[in-house]
GUDO-327086 format. One record per residue (C-alpha): x, y, z. Coordinates in pm, whole numbers, padded with zeros to 5 digits, always signed. Layout:
<atoms>
XYZ/...
</atoms>
This chain:
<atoms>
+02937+02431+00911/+02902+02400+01300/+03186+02195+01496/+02941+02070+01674/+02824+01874+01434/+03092+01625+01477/+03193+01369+01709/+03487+01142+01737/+03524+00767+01736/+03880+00771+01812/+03963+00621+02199/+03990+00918+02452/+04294+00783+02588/+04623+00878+02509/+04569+01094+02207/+04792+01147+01954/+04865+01517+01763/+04808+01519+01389/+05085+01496+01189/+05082+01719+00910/+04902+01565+00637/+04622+01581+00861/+04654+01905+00936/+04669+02012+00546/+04346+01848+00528/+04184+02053+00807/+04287+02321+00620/+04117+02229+00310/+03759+02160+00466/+03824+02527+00638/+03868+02682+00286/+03599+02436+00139/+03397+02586+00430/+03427+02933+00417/+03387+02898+00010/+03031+02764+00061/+02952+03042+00290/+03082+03280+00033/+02867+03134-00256/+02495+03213-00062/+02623+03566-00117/+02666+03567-00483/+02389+03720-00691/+02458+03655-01047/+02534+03328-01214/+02264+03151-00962/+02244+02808-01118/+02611+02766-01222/+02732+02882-00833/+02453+02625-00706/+02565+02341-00900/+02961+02454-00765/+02815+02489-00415/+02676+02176-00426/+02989+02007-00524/+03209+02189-00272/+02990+01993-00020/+03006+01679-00178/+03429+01740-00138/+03398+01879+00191/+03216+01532+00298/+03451+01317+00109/+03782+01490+00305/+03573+01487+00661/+03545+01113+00577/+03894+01021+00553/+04074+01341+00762/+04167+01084+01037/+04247+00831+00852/+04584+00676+00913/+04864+00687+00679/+04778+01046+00493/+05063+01175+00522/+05250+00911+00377/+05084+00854+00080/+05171+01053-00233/+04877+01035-00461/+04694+01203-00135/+04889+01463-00081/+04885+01504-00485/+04561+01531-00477/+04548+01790-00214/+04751+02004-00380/+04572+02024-00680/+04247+02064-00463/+04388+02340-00283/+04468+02534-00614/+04057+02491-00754/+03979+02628-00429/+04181+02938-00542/+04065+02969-00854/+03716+02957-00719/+03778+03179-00405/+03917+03427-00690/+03609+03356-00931/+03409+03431-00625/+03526+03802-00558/+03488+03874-00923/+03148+03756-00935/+03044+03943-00589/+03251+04266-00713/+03078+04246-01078/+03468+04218-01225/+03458+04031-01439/+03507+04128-01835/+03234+03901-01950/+02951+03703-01918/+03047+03435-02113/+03391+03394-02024/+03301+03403-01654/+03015+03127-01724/+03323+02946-01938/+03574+03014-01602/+03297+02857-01329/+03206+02561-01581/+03580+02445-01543/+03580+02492-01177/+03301+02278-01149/+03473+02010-01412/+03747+02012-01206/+03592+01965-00848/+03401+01674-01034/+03736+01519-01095/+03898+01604-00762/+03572+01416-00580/+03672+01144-00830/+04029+01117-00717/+03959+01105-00362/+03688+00837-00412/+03970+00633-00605/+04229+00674-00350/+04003+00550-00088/+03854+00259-00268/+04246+00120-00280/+04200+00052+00065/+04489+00217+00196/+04332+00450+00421/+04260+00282+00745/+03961+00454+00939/+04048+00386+01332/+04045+00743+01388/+03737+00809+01157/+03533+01138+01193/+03155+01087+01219/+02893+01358+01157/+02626+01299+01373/+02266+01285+01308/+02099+01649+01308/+01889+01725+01567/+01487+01772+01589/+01381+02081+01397/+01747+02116+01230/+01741+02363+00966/+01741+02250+00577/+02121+02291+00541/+02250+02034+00869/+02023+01804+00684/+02150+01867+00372/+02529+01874+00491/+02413+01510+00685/+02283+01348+00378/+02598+01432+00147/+02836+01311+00452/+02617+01005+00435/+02677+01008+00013/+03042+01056+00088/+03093+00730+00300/+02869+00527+00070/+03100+00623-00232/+03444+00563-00030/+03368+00395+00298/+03448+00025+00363/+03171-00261+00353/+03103-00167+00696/+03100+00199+00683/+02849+00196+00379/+02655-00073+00594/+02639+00175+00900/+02526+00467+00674/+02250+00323+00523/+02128+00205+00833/+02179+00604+00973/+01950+00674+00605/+01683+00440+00699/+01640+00561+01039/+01641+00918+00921/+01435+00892+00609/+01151+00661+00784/+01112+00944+01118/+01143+01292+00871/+01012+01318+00506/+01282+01626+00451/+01550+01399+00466/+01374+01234+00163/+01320+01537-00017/+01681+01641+00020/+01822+01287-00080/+01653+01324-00378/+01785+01622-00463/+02138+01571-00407/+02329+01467-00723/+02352+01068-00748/+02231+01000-00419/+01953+00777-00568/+02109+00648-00824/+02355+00529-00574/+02122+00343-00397/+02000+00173-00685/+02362+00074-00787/+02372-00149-00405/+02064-00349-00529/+02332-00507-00761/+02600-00572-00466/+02650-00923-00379/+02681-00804+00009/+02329-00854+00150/+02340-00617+00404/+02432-00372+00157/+02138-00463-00097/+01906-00483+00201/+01938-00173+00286/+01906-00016+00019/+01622-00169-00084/+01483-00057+00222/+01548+00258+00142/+01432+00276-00217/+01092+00111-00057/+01075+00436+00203/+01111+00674-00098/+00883+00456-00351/+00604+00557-00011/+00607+00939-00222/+00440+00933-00503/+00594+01249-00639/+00924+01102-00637/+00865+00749-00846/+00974+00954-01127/+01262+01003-00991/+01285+00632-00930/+01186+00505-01267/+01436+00801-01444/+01746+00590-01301/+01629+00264-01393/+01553+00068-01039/+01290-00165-01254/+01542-00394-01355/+01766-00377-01051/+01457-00431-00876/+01366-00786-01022/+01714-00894-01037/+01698-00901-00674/+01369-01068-00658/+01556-01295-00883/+01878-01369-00682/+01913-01163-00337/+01811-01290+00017/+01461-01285+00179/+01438-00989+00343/+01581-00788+00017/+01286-00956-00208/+01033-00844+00065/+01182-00490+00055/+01211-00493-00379/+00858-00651-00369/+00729-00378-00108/+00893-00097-00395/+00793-00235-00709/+00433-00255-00606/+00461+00091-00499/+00579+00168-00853/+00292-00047-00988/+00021+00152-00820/-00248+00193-01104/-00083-00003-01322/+00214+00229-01404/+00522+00098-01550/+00386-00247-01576/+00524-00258-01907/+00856-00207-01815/+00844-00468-01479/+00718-00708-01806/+00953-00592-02023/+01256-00690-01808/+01081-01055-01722/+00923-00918-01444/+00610-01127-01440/+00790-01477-01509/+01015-01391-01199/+00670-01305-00971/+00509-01576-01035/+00790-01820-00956/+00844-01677-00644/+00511-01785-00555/+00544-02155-00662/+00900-02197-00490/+00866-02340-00103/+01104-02144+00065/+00927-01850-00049/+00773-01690+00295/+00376-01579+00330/+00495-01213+00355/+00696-01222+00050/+00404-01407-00125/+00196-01147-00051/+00394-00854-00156/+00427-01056-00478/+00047-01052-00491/+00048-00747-00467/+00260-00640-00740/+00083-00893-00958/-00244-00737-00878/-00101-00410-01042/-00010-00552-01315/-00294-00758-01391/-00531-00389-01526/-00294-00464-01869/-00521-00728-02057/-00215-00854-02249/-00034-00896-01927/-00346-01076-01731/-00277-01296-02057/+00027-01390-02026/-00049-01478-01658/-00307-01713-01751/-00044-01882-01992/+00192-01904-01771/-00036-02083-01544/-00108-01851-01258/-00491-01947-01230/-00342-02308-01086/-00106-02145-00877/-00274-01918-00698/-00601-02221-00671/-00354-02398-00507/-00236-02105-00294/-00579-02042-00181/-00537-02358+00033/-00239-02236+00237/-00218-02282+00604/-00076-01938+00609/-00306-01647+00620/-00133-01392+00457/-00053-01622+00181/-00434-01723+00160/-00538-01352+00168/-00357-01297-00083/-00393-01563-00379/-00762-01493-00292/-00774-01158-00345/-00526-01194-00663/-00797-01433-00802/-01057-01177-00774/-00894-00948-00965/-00798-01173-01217/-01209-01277-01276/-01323-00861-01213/-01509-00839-01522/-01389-01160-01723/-01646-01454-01734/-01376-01672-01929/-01174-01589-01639/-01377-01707-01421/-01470-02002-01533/-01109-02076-01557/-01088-02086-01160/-01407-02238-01125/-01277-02497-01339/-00978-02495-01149/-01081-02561-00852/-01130-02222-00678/-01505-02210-00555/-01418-02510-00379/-01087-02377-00190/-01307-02085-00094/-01597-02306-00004/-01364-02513+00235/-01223-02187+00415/-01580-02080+00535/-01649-02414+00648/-01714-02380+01047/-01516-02692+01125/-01186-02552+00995/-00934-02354+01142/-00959-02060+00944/-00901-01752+01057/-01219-01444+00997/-00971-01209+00810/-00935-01562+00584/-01310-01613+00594/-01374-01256+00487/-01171-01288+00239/-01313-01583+00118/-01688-01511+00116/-01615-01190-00106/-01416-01367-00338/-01749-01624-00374/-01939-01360-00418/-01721-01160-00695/-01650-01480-00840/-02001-01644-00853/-02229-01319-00884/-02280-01385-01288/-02335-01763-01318/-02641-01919-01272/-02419-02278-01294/-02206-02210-00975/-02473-02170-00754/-02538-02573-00764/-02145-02609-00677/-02172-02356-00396/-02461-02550-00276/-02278-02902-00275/-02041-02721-00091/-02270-02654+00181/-02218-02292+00106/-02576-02202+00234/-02541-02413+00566/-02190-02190+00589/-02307-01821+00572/-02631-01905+00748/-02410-01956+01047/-02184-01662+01004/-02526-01454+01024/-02611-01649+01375/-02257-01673+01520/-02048-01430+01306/-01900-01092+01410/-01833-00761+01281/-01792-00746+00883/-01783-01114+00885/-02158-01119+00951/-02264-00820+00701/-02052-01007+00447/-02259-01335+00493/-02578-01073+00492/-02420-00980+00174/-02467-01372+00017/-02762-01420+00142/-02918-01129-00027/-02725-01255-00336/-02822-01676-00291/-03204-01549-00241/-03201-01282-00579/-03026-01632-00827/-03353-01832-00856/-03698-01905-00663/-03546-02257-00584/-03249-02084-00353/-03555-01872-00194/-03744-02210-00109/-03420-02371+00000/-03343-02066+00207/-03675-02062+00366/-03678-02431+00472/-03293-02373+00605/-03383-02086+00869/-03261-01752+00667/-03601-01557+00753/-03588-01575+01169/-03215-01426+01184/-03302-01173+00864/-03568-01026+01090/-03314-00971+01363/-03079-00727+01148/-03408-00490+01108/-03366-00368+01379/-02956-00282+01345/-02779+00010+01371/-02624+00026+01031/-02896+00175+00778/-02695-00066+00489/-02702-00423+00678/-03133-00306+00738/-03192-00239+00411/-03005-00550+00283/-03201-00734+00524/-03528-00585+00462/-03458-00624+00037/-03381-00989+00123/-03652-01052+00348/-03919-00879+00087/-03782-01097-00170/-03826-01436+00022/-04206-01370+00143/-04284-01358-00237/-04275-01711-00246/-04591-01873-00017/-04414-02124+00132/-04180-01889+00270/-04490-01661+00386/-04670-01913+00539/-04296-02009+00744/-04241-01630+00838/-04604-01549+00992/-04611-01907+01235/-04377-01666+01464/-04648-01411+01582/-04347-01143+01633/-04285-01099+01319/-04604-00947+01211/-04556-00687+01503/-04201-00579+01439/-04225-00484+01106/-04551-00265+01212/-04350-00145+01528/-04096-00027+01244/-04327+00158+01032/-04396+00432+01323/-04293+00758+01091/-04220+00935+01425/-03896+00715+01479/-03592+00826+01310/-03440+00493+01254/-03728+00262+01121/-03548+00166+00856/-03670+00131+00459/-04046+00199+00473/-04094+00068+00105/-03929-00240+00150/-04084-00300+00531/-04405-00202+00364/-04385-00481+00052/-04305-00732+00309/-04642-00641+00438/-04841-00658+00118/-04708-01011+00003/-04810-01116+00342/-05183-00997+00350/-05213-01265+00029/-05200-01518+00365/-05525-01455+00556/-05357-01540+00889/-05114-01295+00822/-05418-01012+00757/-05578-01124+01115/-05236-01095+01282/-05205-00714+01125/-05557-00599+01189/-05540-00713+01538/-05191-00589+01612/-05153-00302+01867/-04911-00124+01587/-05167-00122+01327/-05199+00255+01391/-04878+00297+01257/-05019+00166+00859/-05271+00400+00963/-05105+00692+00948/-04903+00604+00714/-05213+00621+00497/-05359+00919+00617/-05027+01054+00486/-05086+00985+00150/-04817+00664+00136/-04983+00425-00146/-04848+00071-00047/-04984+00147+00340/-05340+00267+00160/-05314-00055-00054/-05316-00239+00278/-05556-00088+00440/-05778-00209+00185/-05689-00584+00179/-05768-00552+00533/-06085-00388+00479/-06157-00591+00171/-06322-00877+00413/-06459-00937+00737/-06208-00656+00877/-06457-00423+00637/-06635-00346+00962/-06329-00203+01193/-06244+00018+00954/-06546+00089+00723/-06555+00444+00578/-06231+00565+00647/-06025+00480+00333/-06117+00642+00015/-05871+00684-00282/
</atoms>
């Protein structure tokens, strides 16, 4: 490997030569070094000299890690050790040649020959791991690798990652600290350094190991990291295969905020679609969630997260179950009413899930409580925010679509006063959601279409005709059509004399945007049953546009030409219209 890919920590002045342990092992990593070069050459045996290759570097990062170390040459189990490494290296620069020369007598005693090699380099990372974890290696002179640069090739990263694997097996507290934080920074700006950490022997299962470590900078960042790689969906397997679930809770369980926000962030990641939701319930998963979310000191973030992984879970009936059991309808009622807005968000998006499809369910939160939390954050006079309000109004609508009963509770809740001002004063998706009620409100019962009428709906309807989204104009259009039906309501809509001329000023088939002709064009025909709504038509200056309309073969536009011409309008348009 390039020299350049080291750098020094030791203090530039007045630098001291290396005695000789150091020096022995320089010359190790050199014949470590110039092995691993050797093995990309080697044709046969391909898997066996991959697995040795990839060992060799784990070594070669292990004896970078401690080569300025103090006290090395003084300590007898190290220089042991060095001896025995240097004699592997031997046996595997000689195992080398025979292999590149083809001579060796066998196949199977040369695949018997490398498999001890490897055995023993296994055991000589081992040693070295041991002698450093005594703590009698001090690191004031410590070699660092530094960070590849952009657009380094595949092998500086993979050389940086196992240096990084060597200091979290035998660094101190704060050199396992430091490397994780190099790992986040690395893995979070380049998704190779992700690939290649998961394909480095133990490096994950490493990782997972810290989420047990009482140090919470240690568990932190590794489950920062494990949340980075959880991101790739093609590597959860690899995830799940070394048995982070458990790990996972216990640190939802027991470790500090910012580690449950990182092991919440993962497991939902590993919940996506409700995979491996046995197994988070299997190791009291769900019993830890949802007591995070009753206890105060648990943060909206965290809460959220939480939600989250909840909301995977809940796609298993027999989990949703055990929810309900457990009492998380109450909770998350009672959550709904949080002053913070991620916390809100969340329980009220958590709720809808719960009730997607399951009446029982949700007439467990309307029992509960929950239409009126909801009700109460769309009230104008509160403080809510409109990502709360949002929020809110869909989870009415999800919750209430299906029950004839809740509309009365919506309505002591002054739910219609509520969305009829989000559709004067509302913005954005706020407003198209409260479009969205109102077309539901008017489609429950001819009562809620009187009501609706009498309360001002019909006015600001007719002023989304004319939008630009095709969706809000038809809603509006469907909406309007279905409140004209009743007569008080037609009566109320033709009073305004600009009514009657906008929807004709619609119909004109040359524009490209004039919106739902069927449902403009029904509008129309419950209207003609009021005869001051026929005089406004016939005399309107857009009347040409039902004219041709008819001349085009359209049947509702024919049918009103005849109501028209069915009276004393016979005589303006007398022997035009024949079916």
């Amino acid at each position: 490997m390039k020299s350049n890919m080291f750098t020094e920590t030791a203090h530039a002045q007045n630098p001291v030569a290396p005695p000789a342990g150091k020096s022995r092992i320089r010359q190790e990593i050199e014949f470590i070094s110039s092995l691993i070069s050797l093995s990309y050459s080697i044709k046969v045996f391909p898997v066996k000299w991959q697995s040795i290759r990839n060992k060799l570097e784990e070594l070669l990062s292990s004896l970078s890690a401690i080569e300025n170390c103090e006290s090395t040459e003084n300590y007898p189990p190290l220089c042991s050790s060095l001896q025995a490494i240097n004699a592997t290296l031997k046996n595997c620069n000689e195992l080398s040649k025979n292999c590149m020369e083809f001579s060796y007598s066998g196949k199977l005693l040369m695949q018997s020959d490398l498999d001890i090699v490897s055995s023993k380099l296994d055991n000589h990372i081992r040693n070295i791991s041991e002698i450093y974890s005594l703590g009698l290696l001090t690191q004031s002179y410590a070699i660092i690798v530094s960070r590849p640069s952009i657009g380094a090739s595949r092998d500086d990263i993979k050389f940086y990652i196992r240096d990084l694997l060597s200091r979290l097996k035998i660094g101190s507290s704060e050199m396992k600290k430091q490397a994780l934080i190099a790992l986040n920074e690395v893995i979070q700006e380049d998704d190779r350094y992700v690939k290649v950490a998961i394909e480095v022997d133990c490096f994950v299962s490493l990782l997972v190991n810290f989420l047990d470590l009482q140090e919470d900078n240690l568990q932190e960042e590794a489950a920062k990291a494990l949340s980075v790689i959880a991101g790739y969906q093609s590597y959860r397997s690899c995830l799940i295969s070394t048995g982070i679930i458990a790990p996972l809770i216990r640190v939802l369980e027991c470790g500090n905020c910012l580690s449950k926000e990182f092991a919440a962030r993962c497991l939902q990641k590993l919940t996506e679609n409700s995979d491996n939701s046995w197994s988070v319930s299997a190791h009291g998963g769900v019993t830890v969630l949802l007591k995070l979310c009753t206890e105060s000191d648990s943060v909206g973030e965290l809460v959220g997260l939480v939600c989250g992984v909840l909301k995977n879970l809940v796609g298993v009936e027999e989990i949703k179950r055990f929810m309900i059991e457990e009492g998380a309808i109450s909770v998350f009622v009672k959550l709904a009413r949080s002053k913070d807005e991620v916390t809100q968000i969340s329980s009220i998006d958590f709720l809808q899930s719960m009730a997607s499809g399951d009446e029982a369910t949700r007439q467990m939160i309307m029992k509960e409580g929950g239409i009126r939390a909801l009700a109460r954050v769309l009230d104008p006079k509160s403080s809510f925010s409109s990502k709360a309000r949002e929020m809110a109004l869909r989870g009415i609508v999800n919750l209430c679509f299906s029950s004839v009963n809740s509309v009365n509770i919506l309505l002591n809740y002054g739910f219609m006063d509520h969305i009829l001002y989000f559709l004067r004063h509302g913005d954005g998706s706020l407003q198209e959601l409260a479009l969205k009620a109102a077309f539901w409100l008017c489609g429950t019962s001819d009562e809620a279409k009187k009501a609706m009428g009498d309360a001002g709906f019909m006015p600001e309807l007719v002023n989304f005709l004319d939008s630009k989204s095709f969706e809000v104009r038809e809603m509006a259009a469907e909406t309007l059509s279905s409140m004209v039906i009743v007569p008080r309501n037609r009566r109320k809509f033709v009073q305004c004399d600009q009514n009657i001329g906008l929807l004709l000023q619609m119909l004109d088939p040359e524009q490209a945007n004039f919106g739902n002709k069927k449902l403009l064009l029904s509008i129309l025909m419950s209207l003609t049953s009021c005869n001051s709504a026929r005089k406004k038509i016939a005399n309107s200056g857009y009347l040409k546009n039902i004219e041709k309309l008819a001349e085009a073969e359209v049947s509702d536009a024919k049918k009103i030409v005849r109501k028209l011409s069915s009276n004393r309008f016979r005589n303006i348009l007398s022997g035009i219209w024949h079916s």
